[in-house]
Structures are given as structure tokens and as C-alpha cells.
KEROVEX-540202 format. One line per field, with one value per residue: residue in one letter; z negated, x negated, y of N, C-alpha, C, O in turn. Coordinates in steps of 0.02 Angstrom, whole numbers, plus 32768, in hexadecimal, padded with zeros to 4 digits. Each point is the difference from the previous one (the first is absolute). Layout:
<kedrens>
resn = [A, ...]
n_pz = [Z, ...]
n_px = [X, ...]
n_py = [Y, ...]
ca_pz = [Z, ...]
ca_px = [X, ...]
ca_py = [Y, ...]
c_pz = [Z, ...]
c_px = [X, ...]
c_py = [Y, ...]
o_pz = [Z, ...]
o_px = [X, ...]
o_py = [Y, ...]
</kedrens>
This chain:
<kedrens>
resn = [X, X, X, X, X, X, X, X, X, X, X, X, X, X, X, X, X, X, X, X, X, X, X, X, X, X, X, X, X, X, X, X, X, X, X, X, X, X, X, X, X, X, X, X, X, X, X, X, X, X, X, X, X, X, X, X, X, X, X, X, X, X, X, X, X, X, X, X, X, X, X, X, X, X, X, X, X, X, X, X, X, X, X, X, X, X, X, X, X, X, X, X, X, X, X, X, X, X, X, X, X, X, X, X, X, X, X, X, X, X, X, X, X, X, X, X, X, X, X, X, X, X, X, X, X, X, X, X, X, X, X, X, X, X, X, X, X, X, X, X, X, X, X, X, X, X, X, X, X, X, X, X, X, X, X, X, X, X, X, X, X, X, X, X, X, X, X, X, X, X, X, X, X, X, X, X, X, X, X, X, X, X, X, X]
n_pz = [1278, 8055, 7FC9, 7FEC, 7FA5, 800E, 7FFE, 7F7B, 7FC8, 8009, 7FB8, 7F88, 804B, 7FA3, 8021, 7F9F, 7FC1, 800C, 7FCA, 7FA6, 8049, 8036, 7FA0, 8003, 804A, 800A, 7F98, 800B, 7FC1, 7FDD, 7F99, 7FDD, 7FE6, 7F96, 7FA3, 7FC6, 7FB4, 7F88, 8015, 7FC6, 8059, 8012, 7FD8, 8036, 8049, 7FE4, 8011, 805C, 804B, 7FDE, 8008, 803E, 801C, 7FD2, 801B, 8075, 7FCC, 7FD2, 8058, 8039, 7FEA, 8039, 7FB0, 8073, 8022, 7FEF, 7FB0, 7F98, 7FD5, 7FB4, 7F91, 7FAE, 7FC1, 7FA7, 7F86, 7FB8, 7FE9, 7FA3, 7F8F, 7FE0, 7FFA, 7FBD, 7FA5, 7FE7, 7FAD, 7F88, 7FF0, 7FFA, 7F9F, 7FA9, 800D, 7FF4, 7FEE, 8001, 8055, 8039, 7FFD, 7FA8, 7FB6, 7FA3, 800D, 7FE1, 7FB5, 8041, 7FA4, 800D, 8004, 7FCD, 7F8E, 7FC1, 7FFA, 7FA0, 7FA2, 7FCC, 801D, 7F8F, 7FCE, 8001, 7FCB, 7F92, 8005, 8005, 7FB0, 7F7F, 7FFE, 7FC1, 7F97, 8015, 8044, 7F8F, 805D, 8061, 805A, 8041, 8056, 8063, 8041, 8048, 8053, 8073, 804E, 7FF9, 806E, 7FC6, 7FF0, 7FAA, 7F9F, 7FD2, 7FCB, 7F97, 7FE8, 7FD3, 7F8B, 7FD7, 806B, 7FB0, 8054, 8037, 7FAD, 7FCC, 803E, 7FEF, 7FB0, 7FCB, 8031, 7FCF, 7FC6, 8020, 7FF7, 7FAC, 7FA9, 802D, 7FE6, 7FB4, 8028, 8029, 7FA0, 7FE1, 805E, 7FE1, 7FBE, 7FA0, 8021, 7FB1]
n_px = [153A, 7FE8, 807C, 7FB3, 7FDF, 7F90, 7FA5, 800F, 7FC8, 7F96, 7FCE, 7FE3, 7FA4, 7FCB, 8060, 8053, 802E, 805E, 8051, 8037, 8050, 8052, 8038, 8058, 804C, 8076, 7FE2, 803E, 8050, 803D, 7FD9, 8049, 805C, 7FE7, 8004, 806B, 803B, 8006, 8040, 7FEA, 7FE9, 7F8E, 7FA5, 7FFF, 7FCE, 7F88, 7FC2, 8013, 7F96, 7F72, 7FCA, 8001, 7F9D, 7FDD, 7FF2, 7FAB, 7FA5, 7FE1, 8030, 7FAE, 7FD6, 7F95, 8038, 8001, 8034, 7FA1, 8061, 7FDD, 7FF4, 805A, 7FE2, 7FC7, 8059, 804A, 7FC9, 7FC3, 804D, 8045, 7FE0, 8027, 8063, 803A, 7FEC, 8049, 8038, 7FF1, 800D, 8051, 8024, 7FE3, 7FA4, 7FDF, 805A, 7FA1, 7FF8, 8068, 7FAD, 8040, 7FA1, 8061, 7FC5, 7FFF, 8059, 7FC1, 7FAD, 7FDD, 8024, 7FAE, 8004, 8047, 7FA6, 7F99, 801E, 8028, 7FC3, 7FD6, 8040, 8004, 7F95, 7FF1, 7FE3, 7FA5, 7F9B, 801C, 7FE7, 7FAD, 8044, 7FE1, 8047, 8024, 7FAE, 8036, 804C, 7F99, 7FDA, 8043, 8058, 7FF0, 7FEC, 803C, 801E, 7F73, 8026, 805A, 7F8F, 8018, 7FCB, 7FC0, 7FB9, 8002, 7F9C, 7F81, 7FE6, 7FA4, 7FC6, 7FDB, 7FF2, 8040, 805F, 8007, 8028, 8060, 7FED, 7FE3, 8006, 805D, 8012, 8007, 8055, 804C, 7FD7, 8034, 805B, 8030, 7FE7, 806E, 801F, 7FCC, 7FF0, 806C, 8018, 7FF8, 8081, 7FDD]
n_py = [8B7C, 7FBE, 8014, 7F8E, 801E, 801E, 7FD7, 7FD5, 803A, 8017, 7FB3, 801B, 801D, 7FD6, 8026, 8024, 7FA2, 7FFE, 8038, 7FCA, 7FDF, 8017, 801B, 7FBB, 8008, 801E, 7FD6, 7FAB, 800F, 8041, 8038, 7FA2, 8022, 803B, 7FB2, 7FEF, 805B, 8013, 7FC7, 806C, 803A, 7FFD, 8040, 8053, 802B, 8011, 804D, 8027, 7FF4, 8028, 807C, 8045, 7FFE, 8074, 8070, 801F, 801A, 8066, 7FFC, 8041, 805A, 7FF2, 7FE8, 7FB4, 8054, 800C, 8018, 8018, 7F8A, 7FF1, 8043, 7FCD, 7FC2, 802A, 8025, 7FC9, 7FBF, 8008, 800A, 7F92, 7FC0, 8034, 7FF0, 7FDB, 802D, 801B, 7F9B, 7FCA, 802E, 7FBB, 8065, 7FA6, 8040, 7FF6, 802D, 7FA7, 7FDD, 8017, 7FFA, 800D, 8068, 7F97, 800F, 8044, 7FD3, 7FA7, 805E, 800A, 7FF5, 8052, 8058, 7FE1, 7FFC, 8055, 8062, 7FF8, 8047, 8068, 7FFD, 8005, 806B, 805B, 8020, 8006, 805E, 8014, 7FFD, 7F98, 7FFD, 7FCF, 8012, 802F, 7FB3, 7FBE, 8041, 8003, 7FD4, 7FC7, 8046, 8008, 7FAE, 8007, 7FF9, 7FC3, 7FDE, 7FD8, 803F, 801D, 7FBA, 802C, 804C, 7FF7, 7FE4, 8049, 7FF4, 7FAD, 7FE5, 7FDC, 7FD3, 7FAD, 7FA5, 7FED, 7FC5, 7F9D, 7FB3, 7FF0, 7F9C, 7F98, 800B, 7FCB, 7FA4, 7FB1, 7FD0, 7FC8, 7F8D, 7FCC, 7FCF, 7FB2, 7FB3, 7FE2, 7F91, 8002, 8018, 7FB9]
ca_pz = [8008, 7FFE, 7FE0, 8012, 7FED, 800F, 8035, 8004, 7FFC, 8043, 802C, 7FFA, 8018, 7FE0, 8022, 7FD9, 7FF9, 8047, 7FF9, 7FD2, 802A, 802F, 7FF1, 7FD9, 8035, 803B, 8021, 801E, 806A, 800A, 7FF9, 801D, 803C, 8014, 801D, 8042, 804A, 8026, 7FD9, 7FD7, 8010, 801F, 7FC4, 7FF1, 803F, 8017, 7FAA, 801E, 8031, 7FD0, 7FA9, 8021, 800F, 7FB8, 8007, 8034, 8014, 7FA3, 7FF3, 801D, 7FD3, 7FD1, 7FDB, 800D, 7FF2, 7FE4, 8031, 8018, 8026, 801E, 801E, 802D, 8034, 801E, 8020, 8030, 8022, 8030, 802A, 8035, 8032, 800C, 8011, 803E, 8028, 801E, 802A, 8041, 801F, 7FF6, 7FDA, 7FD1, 7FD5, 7FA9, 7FF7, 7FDE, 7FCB, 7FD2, 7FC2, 7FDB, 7FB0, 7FA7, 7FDD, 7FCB, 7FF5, 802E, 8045, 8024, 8003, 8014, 803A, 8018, 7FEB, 8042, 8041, 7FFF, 8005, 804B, 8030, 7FF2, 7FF6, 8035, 800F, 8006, 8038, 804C, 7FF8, 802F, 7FDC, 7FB9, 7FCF, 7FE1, 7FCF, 7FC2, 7FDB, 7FE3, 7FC9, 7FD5, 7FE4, 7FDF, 7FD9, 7FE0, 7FFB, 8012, 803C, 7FEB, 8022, 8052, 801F, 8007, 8019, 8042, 8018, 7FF9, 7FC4, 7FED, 8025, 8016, 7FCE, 7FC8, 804D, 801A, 7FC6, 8013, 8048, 7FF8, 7FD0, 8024, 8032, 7FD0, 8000, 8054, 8029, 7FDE, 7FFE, 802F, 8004, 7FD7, 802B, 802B, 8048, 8005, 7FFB, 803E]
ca_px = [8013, 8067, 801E, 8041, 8049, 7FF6, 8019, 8040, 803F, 800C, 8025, 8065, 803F, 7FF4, 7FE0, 7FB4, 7FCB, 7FE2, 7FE7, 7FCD, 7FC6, 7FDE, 7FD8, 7FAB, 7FD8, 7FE6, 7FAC, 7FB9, 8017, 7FE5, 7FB7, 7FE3, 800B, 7FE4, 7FBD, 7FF8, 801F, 7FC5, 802A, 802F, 8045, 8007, 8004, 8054, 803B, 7FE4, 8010, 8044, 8023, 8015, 8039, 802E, 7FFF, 800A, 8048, 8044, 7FDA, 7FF1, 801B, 7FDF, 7FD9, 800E, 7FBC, 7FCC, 7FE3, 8019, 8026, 7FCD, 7FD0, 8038, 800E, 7FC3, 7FF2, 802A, 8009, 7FCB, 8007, 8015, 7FC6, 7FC2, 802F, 7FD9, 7FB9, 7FF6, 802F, 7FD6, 7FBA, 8025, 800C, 7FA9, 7FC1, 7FF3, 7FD4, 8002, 7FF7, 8022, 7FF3, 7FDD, 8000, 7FF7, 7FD5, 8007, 7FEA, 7FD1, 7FFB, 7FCA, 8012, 7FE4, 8020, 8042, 7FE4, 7FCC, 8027, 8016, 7FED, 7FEF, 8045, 8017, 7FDD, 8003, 805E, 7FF5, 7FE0, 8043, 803C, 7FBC, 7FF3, 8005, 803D, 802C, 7FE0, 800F, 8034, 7FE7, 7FD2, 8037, 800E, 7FCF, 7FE0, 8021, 803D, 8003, 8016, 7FC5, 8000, 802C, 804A, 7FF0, 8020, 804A, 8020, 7FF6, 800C, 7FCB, 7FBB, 7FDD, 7FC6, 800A, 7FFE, 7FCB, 7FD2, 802D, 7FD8, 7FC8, 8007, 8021, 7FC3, 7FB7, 8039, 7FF8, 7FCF, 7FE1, 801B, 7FE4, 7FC1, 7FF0, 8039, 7FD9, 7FD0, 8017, 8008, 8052, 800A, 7FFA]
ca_py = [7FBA, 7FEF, 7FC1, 7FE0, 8016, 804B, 7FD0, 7FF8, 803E, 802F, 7FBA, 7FEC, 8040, 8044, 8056, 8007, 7FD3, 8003, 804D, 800B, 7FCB, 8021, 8033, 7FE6, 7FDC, 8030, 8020, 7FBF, 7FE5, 8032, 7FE3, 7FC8, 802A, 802A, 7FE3, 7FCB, 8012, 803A, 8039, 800A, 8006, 7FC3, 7FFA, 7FFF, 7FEF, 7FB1, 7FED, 800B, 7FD1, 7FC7, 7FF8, 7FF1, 7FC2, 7FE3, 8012, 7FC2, 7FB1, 7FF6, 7FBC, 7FD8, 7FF4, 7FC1, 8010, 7FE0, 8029, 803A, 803B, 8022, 7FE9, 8005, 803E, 800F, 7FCE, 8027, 803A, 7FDC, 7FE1, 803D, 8000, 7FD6, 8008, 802E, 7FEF, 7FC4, 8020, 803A, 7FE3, 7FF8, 8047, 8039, 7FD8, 800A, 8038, 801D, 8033, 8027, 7FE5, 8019, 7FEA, 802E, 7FDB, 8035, 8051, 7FFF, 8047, 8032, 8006, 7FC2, 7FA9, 7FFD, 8007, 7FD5, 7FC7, 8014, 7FE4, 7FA1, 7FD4, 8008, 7FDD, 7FC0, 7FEE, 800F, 7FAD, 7FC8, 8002, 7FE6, 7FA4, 7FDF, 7FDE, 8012, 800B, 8030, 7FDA, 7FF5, 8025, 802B, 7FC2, 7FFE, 8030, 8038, 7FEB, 7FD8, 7FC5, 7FDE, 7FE2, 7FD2, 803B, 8027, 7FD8, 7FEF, 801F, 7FFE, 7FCD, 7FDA, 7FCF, 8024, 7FEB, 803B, 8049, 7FFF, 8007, 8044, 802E, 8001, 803B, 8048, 803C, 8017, 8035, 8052, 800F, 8013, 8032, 804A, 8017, 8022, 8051, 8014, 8018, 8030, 7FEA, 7FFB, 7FCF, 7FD4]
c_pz = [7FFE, 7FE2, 8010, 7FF0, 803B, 805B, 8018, 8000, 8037, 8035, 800A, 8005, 7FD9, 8022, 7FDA, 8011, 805B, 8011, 7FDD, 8019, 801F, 7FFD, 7FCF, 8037, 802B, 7FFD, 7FEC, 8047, 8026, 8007, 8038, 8050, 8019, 801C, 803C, 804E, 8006, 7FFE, 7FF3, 8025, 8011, 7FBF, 7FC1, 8024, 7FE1, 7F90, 7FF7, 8003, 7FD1, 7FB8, 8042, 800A, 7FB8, 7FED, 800C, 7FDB, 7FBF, 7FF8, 8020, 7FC8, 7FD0, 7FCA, 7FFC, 800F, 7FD1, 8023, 8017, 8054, 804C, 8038, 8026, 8056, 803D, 803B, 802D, 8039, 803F, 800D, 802A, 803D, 800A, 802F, 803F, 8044, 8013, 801B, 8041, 800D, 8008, 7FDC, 7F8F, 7FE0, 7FB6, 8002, 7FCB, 7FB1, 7FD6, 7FC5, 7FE7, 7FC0, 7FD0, 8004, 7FDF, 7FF6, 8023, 8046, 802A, 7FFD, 8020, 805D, 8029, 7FFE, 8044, 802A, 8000, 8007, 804F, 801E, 7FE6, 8022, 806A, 801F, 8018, 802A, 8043, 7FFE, 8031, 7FBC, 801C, 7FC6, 7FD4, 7FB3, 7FBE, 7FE0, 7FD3, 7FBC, 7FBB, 7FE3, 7FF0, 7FDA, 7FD3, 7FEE, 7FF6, 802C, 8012, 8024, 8049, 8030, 8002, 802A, 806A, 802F, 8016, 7FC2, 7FD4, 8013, 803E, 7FF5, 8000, 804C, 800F, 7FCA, 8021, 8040, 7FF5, 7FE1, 801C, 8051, 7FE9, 8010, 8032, 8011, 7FBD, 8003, 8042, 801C, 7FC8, 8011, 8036, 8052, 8000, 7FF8, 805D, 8016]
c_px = [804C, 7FE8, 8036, 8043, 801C, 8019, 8026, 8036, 7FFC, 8012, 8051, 8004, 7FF5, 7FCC, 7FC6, 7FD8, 7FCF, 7FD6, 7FB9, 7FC5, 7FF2, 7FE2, 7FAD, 7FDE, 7FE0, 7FC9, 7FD7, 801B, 7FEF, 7FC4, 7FE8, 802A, 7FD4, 7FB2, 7FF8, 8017, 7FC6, 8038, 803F, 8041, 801C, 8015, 804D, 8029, 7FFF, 803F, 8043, 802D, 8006, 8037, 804E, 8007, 7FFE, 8046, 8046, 7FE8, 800A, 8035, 7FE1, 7FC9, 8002, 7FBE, 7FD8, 7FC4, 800F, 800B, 7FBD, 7FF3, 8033, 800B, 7FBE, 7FEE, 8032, 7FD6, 7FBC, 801F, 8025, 7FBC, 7FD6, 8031, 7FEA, 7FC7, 7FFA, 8036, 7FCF, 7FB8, 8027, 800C, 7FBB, 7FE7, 8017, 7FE0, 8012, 7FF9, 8025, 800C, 7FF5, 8023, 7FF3, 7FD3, 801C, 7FEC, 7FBA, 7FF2, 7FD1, 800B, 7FCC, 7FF3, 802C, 800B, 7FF6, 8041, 8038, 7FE2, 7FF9, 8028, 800B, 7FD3, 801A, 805F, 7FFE, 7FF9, 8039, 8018, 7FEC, 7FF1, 803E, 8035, 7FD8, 7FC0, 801D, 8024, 7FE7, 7FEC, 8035, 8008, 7FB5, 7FE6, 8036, 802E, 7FF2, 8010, 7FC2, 7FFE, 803A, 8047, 7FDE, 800D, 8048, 802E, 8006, 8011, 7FD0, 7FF1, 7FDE, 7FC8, 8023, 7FF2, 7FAA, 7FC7, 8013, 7FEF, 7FC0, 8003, 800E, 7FC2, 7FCC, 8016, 7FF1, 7FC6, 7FCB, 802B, 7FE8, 7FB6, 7FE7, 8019, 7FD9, 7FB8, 801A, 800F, 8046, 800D, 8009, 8052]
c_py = [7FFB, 7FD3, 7FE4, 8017, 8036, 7FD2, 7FE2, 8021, 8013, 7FC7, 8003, 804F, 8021, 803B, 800B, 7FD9, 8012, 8038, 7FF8, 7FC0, 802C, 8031, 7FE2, 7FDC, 8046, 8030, 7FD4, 7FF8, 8040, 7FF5, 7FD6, 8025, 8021, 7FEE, 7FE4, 8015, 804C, 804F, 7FF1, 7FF1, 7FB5, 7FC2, 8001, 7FD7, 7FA5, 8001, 8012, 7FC2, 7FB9, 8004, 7FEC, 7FA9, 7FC0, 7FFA, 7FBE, 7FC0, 7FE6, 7FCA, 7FC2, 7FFE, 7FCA, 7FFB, 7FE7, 803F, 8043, 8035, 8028, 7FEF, 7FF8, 8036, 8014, 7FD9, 8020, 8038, 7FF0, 7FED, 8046, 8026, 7FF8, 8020, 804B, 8017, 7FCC, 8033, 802F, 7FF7, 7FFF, 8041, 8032, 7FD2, 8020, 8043, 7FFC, 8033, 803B, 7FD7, 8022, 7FDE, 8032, 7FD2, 8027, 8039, 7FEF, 8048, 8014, 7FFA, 7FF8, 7FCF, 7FEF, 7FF6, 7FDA, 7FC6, 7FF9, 7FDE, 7FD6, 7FE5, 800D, 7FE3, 7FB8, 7FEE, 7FF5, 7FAB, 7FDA, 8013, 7FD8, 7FB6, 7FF6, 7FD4, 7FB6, 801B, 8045, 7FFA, 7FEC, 802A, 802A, 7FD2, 800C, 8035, 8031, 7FDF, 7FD3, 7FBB, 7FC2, 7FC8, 7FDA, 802C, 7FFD, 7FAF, 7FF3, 8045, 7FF2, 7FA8, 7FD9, 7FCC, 8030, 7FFC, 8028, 8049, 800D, 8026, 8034, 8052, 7FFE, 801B, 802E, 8039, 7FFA, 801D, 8043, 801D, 8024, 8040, 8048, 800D, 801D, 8051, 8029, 8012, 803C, 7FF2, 8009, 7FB0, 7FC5, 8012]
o_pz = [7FD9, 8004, 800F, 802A, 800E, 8019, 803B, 801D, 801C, 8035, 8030, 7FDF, 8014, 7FFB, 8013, 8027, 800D, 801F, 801A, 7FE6, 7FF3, 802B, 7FF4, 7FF0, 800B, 802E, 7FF0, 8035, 8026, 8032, 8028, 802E, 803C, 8030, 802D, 8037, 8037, 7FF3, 8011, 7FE2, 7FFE, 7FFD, 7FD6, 7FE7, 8001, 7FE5, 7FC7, 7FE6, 7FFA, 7FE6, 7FEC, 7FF4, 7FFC, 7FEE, 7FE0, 800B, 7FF8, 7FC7, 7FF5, 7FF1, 7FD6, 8019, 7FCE, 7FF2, 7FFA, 8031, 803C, 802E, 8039, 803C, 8034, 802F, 803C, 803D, 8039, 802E, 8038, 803B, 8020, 801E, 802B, 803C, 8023, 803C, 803A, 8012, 8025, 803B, 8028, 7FEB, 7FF0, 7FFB, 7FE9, 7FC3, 7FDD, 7FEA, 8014, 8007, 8017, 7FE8, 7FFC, 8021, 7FD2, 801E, 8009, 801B, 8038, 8036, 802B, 801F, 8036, 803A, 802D, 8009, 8034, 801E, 8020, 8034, 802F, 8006, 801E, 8025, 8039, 801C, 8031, 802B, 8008, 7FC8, 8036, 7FC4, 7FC4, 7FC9, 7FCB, 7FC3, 7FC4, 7FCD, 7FCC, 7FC3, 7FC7, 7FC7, 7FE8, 7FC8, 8014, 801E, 803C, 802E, 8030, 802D, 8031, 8018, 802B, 803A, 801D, 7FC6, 8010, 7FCB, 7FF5, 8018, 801C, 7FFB, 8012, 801C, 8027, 7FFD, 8013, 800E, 7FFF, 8021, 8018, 8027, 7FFA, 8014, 8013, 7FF0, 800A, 802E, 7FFC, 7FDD, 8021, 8032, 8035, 7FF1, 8039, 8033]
o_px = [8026, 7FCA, 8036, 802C, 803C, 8037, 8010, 8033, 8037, 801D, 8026, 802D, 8015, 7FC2, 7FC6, 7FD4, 7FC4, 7FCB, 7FCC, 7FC8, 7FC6, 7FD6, 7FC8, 7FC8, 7FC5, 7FF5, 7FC9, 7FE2, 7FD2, 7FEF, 7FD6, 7FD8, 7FF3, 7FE3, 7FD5, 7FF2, 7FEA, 7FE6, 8023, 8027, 803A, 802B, 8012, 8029, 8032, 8029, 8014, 8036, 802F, 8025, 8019, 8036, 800C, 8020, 802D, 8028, 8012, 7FFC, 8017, 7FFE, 802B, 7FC9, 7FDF, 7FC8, 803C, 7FDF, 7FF6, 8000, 7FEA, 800E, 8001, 7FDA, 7FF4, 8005, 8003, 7FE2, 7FEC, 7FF2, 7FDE, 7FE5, 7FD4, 7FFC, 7FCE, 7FF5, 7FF0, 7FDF, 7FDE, 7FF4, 7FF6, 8014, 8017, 7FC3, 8038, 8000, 7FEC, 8038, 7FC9, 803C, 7FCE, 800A, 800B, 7FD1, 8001, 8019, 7FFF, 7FF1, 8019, 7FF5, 7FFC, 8026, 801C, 8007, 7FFE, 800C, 800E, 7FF9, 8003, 801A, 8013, 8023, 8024, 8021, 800D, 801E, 8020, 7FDE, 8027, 7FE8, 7FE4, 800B, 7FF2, 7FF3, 801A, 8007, 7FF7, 7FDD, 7FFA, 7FFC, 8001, 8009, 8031, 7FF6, 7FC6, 8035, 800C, 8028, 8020, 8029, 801C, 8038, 802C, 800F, 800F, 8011, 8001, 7FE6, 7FDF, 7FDA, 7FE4, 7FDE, 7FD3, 8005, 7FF1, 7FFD, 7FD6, 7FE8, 7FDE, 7FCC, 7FDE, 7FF6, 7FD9, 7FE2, 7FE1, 7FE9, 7FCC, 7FF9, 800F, 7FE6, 7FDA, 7FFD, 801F, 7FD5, 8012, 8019]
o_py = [801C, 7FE3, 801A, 7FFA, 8006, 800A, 7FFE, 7FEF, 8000, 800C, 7FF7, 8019, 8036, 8001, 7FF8, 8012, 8005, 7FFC, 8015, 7FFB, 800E, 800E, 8016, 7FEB, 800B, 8027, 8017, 7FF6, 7FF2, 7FE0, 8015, 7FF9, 7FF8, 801A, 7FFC, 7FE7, 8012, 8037, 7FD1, 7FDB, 7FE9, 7FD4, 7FD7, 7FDA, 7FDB, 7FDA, 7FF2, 7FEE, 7FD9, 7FD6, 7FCC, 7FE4, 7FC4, 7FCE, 7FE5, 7FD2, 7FC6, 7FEA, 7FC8, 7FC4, 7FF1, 800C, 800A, 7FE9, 8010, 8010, 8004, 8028, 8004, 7FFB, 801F, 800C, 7FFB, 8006, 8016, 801C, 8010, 800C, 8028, 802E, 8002, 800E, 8008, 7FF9, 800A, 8031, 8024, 800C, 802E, 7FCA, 8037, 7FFC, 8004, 800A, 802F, 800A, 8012, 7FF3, 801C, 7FC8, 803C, 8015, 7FD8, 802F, 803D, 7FCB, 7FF5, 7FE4, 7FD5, 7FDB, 7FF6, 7FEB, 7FD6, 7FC4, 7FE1, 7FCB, 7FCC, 7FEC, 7FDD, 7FCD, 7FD8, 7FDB, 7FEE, 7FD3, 7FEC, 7FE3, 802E, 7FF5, 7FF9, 8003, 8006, 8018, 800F, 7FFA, 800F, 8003, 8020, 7FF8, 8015, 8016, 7FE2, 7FE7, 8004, 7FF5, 8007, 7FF6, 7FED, 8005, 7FE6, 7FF9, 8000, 7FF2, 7FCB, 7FF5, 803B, 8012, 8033, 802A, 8030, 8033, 8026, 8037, 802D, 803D, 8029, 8037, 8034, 8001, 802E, 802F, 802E, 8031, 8032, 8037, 8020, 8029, 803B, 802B, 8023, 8022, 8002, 7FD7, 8011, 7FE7]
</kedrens>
């Protein structure tokens, strides 16, 4: 969590204070990068571009939302742009997607866990924006409904329609990759 003090200081020009926002933001932005764009490289480039844009703007921040929600609204949004650039150049692959699971001790849990994460991480890559957005927000980055309208700029009765699609989406798409049809 940043603190106001921690905000203000990096407002009036302190390097540290700025350093130490950004290093406590850059692997949920990352995270919420990586779900939503499907790999890694793409993935940096997008969490790059936002700790940079925290960077030029952190005097534009105003605390009608919280920095969290600030910076998430940042790096979503270079997302969605993304993503809308790369629907115009090719079709969408998750493919190159992988989520590392925890160290466990038995190396086939560890295994089995794995792959769940790469089909469920596969799925998201395959929702259709902005259901991806919610599902990210909500399940990897935790936010709650409230954050997620202020990040994206919906109703909650949106949010709320936009989950509900998303997960029964999910749903359909791992049960069908799970009969061995692969994904739609």
C-alpha cells in the first residue's frame, strides 16, 4: 500500500519516494499486464509504459480515488489500447501465456497446478474485453467492485453483468478444453 505522505513527497520531486511507489506497484501491474495481454514480453513493455506514465502524471493525481486504483486504471487502459491495436494486426493467442505456481513439495501437484493455471490463464486470454478486464481486476488483482468501477469507469450493475459473463465464459471455455475440444 502507498501512503499519502509517500505521494506527496514523490509529488514535490523526492526520487526515493517515487522509487519506493514504484517498486511496491510494479508486480500487481505486471500481474494485471500479463492476464490481460497473454505474454510476458508484451507484458513488460505494457508495465514499462505505465510505472513511466506514473512517473510524467503523479502531479495530476488527485485522491478522489486511491493510488492503487489510479495506477490500475493506468495500466488497464494501455491494455485495452493494446489489445484493440493487436485485434487490427492478428487474431488473439494465449498461448504464450504461462503462470508459474508456487514451489510445492510434491512435484505432481506442483504439476497438476501448473497446467490449471495455463488453461485458466489460456481461457482469459480468449474473453472478449472488457470481460477480460473484470475478471483480471477482480480475481488476480483483487480489487473490489467499487475499485473496478472507478478503475474502468462503469456502473456497478455493469461491473457486476460483466463478472457474471466472464465466469460463465470461463466456464464454458475450460469445460470445453477439458472434453478435449480445445478452445473456441
Amino acid at each position: 500500500m502507498v501512503s499519502a505522505e509517500l505521494i506527496a513527497a514523490a509529488q514535490n520531486g523526492d526520487r526515493d519516494a517515487m522509487v519506493s511507489i514504484l517498486r511496491t506497484l510494479e508486480n500487481d501491474l505486471y500481474k494485471t499486464a500479463l492476464y490481460m495481454l497473454g505474454n510476458e514480453h508484451d507484458a513488460r513493455d505494457a508495465t514499462q509504459d505505465t510505472l513511466l506514465r506514473i512517473c510524467r502524471n503523479i502531479h495530476k493525481y488527485e485522491t478522489k480515488a486511491s493510488f492503487r486504483t489510479w495506477a490500475q486504471t493506468i495500466v488497464t487502459n494501455l491494455c485495452i489500447d493494446h489489445l484493440r491495436r493487436r485485434k487490427e494486426e492478428t487474431s488473439l493467442d494465449g498461448s504464450e501465456l504461462v503462470v508459474r505456481a508456487p514451489e510445492q513439495q510434491q512435484v505432481e501437484r506442483q504439476v497438476l497446478r501448473q497446467q490449471m493455471e495455463r488453461d485458466v490463464s489460456a481461457a482469459i486470454a480468449k474473453l472478449d474485453e472488457p470481460y477480460r478486464s473484470v475478471i483480471v481486476l477482480r480475481y488476480v488483482n483483487q480489487l473490489s467492485y467499487e475499485e473496478i468501477c472507478e478503475t474502468l469507469g462503469l456502473p456497478i450493475g455493469t461491473v457486476k453483468s460483466h463478472l457474471f459473463r466472464a465466469k460463465t465464459r470461463l466456464q464454458r471455455l475450460l469445460r470445453d478444453y477439458e472434453k478435449g475440444g480445445g478452445y473456441e
